[in-house]
C-alpha positions as CSV (number, residue, x, y, z in Angstrom):
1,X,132.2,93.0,130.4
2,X,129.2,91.3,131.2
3,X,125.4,91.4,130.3
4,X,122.0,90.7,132.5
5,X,118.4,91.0,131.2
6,X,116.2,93.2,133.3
7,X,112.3,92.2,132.5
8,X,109.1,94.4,133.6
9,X,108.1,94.3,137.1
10,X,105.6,96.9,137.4
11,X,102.8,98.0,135.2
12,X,101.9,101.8,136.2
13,X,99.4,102.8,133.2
14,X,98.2,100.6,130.0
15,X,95.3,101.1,127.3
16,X,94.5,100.1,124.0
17,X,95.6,96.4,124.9
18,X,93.1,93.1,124.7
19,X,94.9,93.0,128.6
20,X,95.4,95.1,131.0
21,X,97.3,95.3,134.2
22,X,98.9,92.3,135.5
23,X,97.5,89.8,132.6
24,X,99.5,92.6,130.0
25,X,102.7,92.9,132.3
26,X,102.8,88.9,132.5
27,X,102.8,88.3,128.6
28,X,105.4,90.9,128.3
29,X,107.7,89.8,130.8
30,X,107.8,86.0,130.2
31,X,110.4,85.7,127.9
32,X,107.7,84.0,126.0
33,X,106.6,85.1,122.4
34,X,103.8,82.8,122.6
35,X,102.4,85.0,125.1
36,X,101.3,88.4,123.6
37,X,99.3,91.0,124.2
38,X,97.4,93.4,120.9
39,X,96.9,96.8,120.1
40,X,93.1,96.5,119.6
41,X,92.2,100.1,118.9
42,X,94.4,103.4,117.5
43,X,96.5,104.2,120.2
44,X,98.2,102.0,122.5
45,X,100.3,102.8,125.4
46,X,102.0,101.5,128.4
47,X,104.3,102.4,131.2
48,X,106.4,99.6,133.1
49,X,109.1,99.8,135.7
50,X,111.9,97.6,135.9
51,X,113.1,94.0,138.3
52,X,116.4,95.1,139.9
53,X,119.2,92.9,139.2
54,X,121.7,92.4,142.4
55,X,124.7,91.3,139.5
56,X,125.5,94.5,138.6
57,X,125.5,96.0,141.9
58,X,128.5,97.6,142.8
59,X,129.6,97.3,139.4
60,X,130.2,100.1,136.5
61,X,127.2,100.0,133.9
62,X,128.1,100.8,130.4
63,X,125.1,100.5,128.5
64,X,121.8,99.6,128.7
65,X,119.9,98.5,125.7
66,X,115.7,98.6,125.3
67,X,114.2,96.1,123.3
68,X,110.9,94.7,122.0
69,X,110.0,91.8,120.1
70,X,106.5,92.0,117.9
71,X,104.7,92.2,114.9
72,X,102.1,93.5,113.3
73,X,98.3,90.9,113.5
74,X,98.9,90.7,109.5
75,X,99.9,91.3,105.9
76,X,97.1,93.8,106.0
77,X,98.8,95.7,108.7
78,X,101.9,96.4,106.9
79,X,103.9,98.3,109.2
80,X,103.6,99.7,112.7
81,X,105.9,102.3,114.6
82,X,106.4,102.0,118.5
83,X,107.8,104.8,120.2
84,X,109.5,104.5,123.3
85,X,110.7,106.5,126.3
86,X,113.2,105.5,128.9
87,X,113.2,107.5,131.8
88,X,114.4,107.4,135.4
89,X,113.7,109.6,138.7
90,X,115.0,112.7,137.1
91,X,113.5,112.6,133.4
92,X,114.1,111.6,130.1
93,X,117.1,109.7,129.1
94,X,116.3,108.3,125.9
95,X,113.6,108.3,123.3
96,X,112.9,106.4,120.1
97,X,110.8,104.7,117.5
98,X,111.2,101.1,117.0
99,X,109.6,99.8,113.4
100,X,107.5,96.2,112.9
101,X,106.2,94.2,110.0
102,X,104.1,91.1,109.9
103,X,107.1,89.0,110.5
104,X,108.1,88.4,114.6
105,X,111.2,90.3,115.2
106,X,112.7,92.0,118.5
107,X,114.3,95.5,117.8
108,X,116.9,97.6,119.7
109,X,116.8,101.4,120.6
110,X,120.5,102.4,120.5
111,X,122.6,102.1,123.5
112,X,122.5,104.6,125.8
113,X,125.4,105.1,128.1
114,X,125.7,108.6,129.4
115,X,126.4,109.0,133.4
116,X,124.6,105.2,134.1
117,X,124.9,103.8,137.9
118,X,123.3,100.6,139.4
119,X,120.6,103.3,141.5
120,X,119.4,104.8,137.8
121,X,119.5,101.3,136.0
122,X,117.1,100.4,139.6
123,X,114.9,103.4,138.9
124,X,114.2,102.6,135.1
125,X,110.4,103.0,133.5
126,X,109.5,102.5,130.3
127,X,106.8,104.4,128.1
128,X,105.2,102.7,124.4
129,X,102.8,104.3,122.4
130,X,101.7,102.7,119.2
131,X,99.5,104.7,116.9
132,X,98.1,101.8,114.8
133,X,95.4,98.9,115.6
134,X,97.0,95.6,115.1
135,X,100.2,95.9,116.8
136,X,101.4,92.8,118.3
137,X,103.8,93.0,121.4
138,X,104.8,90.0,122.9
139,X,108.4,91.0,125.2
140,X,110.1,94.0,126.7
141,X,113.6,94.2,128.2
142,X,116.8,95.4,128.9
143,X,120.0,94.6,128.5
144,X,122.4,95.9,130.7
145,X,126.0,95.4,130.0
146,X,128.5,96.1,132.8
147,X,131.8,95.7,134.3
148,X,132.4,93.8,137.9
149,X,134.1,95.9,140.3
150,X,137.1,94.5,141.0
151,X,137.8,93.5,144.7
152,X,141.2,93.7,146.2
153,X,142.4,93.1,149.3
154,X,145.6,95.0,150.9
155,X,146.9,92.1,152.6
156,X,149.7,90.0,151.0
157,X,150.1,86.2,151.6
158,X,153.3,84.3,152.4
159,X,154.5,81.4,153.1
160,X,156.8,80.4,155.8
161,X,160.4,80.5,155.1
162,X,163.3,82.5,154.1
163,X,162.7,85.7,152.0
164,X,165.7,88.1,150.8
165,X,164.9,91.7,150.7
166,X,167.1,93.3,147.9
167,X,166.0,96.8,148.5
168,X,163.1,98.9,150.1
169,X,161.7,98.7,153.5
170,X,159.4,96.2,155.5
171,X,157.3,97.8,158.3
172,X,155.8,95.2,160.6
């Protein structure tokens, strides 16, 4: 199996952040904690759409995995709660709360894996809502772990010489 990072690439709706539009989708999509954006009022929200990845074209996708790193501003924001919705073309696939603290830290929604293709994993937006001033979100991403598809050809190679056929048949 192997594993690509999908980063924003589209920011279709945002309020509630100290940025907005492209200045919140590039701190977000970085890979940068330096860069940040903050919930300045109650409610924050934002809705991004995914970069397509051509690696796991082709391929059979068995999981994908949303997470965020951020933190609350400070000690006097003790905890804040971001809820997330993952949803393609056809509606919801996943929702769920992710929890923060003062201290940095990127958490995982569980892995979803039910009926995933490369054309869903391509159509992927993300909804956060944060219900508390003084939320701090510095990245959003996806993992995406897959497996290759395996690519076979129906010739056989030999090389030139003598061969002994000790049973079946040979069609040329």
């Amino acid at each position: 199996m192997a594993t690509t990072i999908i980063r924003p690439d589209a920011i279709s709706s945002d309020s509630g952040f100290d940025q907005t539009g492209a200045n919140l989708l590039s701190r977000i999509n970085d890979n940068d904690t330096s860069t940040f954006v903050v919930n300045n009022v109650t409610t924050g929200e934002f809705s991004v759409s995914f970069d397509n990845d051509s690696a796991y074209s082709g391929a059979t996708i068995n999981n994908i995995v949303v997470s965020v790193t951020g933190n609350t501003i400070n000690s006097k924001v003790s905890a804040a709660s971001l809820d997330l919705t993952l949803r393609d073309d056809s509606g919801v696939l996943q929702s769920s709360t992710l929890s923060f603290t003062p201290t940095e830290s990127t958490q995982n929604g569980s892995a979803y894996s039910t009926s995933l293709t490369p054309s869903i994993v391509d159509a992927l937006i993300l909804n956060g809502a944060v219900e508390q001033a003084g939320f701090v979100l510095k990245e959003v991403f996806i993992t995406v772990d897959y497996t290759t598809a395996v690519v076979t050809t129906p010739f056989v190679g030999m090389k030139s010489g003598k061969y002994k056929i000790v049973s079946g048949k040979i069609k040329i």
